[in-house]
C-alpha atoms as one frame of an Amber mdcrd trajectory, in Angstrom:
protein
 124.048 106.231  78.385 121.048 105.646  80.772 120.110 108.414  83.202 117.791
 108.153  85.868 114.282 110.183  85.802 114.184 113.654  87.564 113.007 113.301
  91.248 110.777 115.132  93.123 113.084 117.533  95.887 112.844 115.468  98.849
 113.124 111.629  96.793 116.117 109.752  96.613 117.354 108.226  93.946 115.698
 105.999  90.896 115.762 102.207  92.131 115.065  99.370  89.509 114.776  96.519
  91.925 112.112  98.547  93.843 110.280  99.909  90.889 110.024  96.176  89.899
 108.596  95.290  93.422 106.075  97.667  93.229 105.043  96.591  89.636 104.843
  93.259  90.922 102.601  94.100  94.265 100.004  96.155  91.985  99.951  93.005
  89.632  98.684  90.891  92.637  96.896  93.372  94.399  94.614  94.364  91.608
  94.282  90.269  90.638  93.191  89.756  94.224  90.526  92.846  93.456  88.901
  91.360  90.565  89.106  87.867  91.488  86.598  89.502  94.457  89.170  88.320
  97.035  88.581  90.865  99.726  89.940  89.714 102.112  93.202  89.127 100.877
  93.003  92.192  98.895  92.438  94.343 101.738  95.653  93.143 103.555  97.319
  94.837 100.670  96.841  97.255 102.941  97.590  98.622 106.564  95.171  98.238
 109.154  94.223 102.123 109.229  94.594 102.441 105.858  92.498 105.726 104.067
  91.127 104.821 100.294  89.569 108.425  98.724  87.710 108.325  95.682  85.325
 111.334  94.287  82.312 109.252  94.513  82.134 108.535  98.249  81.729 111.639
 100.267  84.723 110.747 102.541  87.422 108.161 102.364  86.940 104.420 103.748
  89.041 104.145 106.546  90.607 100.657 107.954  90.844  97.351 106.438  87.182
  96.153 107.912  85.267  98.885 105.850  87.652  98.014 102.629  86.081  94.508
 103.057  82.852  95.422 103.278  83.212  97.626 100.366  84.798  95.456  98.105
  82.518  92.641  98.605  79.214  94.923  98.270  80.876  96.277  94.946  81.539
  92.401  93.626  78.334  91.301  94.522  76.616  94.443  92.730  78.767  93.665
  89.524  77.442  90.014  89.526  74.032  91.013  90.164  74.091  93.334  86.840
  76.001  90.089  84.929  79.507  92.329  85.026  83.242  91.619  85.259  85.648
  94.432  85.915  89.709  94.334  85.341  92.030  96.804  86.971  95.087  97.745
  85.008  97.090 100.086  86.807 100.626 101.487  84.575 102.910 104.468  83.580
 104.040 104.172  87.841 105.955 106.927  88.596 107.800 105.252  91.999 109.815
 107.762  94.197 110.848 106.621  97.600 110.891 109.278 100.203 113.351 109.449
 102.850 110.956 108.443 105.906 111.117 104.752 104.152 107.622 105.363 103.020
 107.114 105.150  98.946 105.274 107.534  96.812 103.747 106.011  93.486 101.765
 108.020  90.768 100.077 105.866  88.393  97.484 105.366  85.984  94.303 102.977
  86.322  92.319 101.758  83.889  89.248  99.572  84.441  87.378  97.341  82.071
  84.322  96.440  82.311  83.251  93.564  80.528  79.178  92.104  80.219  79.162
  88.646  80.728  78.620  86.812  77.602  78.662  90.309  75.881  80.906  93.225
  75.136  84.033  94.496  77.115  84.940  98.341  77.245  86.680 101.163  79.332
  84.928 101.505  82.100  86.944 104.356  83.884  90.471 106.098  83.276  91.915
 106.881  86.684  95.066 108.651  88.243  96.127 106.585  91.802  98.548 108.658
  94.317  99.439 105.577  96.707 101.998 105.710  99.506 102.951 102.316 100.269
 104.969 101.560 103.359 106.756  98.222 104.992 104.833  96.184 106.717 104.911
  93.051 108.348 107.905  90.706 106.967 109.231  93.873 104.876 106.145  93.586
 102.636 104.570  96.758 100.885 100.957  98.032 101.583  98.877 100.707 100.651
  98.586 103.226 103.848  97.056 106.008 101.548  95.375 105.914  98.372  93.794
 108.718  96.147  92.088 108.284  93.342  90.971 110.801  90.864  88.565 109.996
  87.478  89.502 111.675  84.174  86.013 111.624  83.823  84.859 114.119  86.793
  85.896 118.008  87.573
């Protein structure tokens, strides 16, 4: 007999077809990252979109400063002859009644030298809401990540 996880009060109930969706948009979402696809990466997600991570001292807002983040990042990686690969797993994917959908995951990036060595580079936790947008397709509208490797 198969049972469906315990949900959060205020979730609805467990849905394989969207928990496969989801999989599927972080697949080519995090592709788009470390191919250094910015732009394309960065309509992943809404326009005013917030991205939080402990290392900046507030969030990059909007798609424009994503863009200019990601393609600082890639071009500092490429300076210092480095390759990074975002796996992002164990999602935890509860739809919330506004429509809007809550995912918990895991993120781990690789870093590999060029020529060299590869190795974990960073073991994250990403709290994403993803929402509909244009043509029913899911993007980020919030994103929090936290590093195991920081208080």
């Amino acid at each position: 007999m198969t049972t469906a996880p315990d949900l959060a009060p205020g979730t609805t109930a467990w849905n394989a077809p969207l928990h496969a969706e989801v999989q599927q948009f972080y697949a080519h979402q995090m592709q788009l990252l470390d191919l250094a696809e910015a732009e394309r990466w960065a309509a992943t997600f809404t326009e005013d979109a917030t991205f939080a991570v402990p290392t900046l001292p507030e969030p990059v807002r909007g798609r424009a400063s994503l863009i200019v983040a990601t393609t600082r990042s890639h071009a500092e990686l490429a300076a210092a002859g480095q390759r990074h690969r975002h796996f992002m797993g164990m999602l935890d994917v509860r739809p919330r009644p506004d429509g809007a959908v809550a995912v918990r995951s895991y993120a781990i990036v690789y870093a590999s030298e060029i020529g060299g060595e590869s190795r974990v580079h960073r073991v994250c936790v990403c709290e994403d809401v993803l929402v509909r947008g244009e043509g029913g397709k899911l993007q980020v509208s919030a994103r929090t990540v936290t590093r195991d490797d920081l208080a």
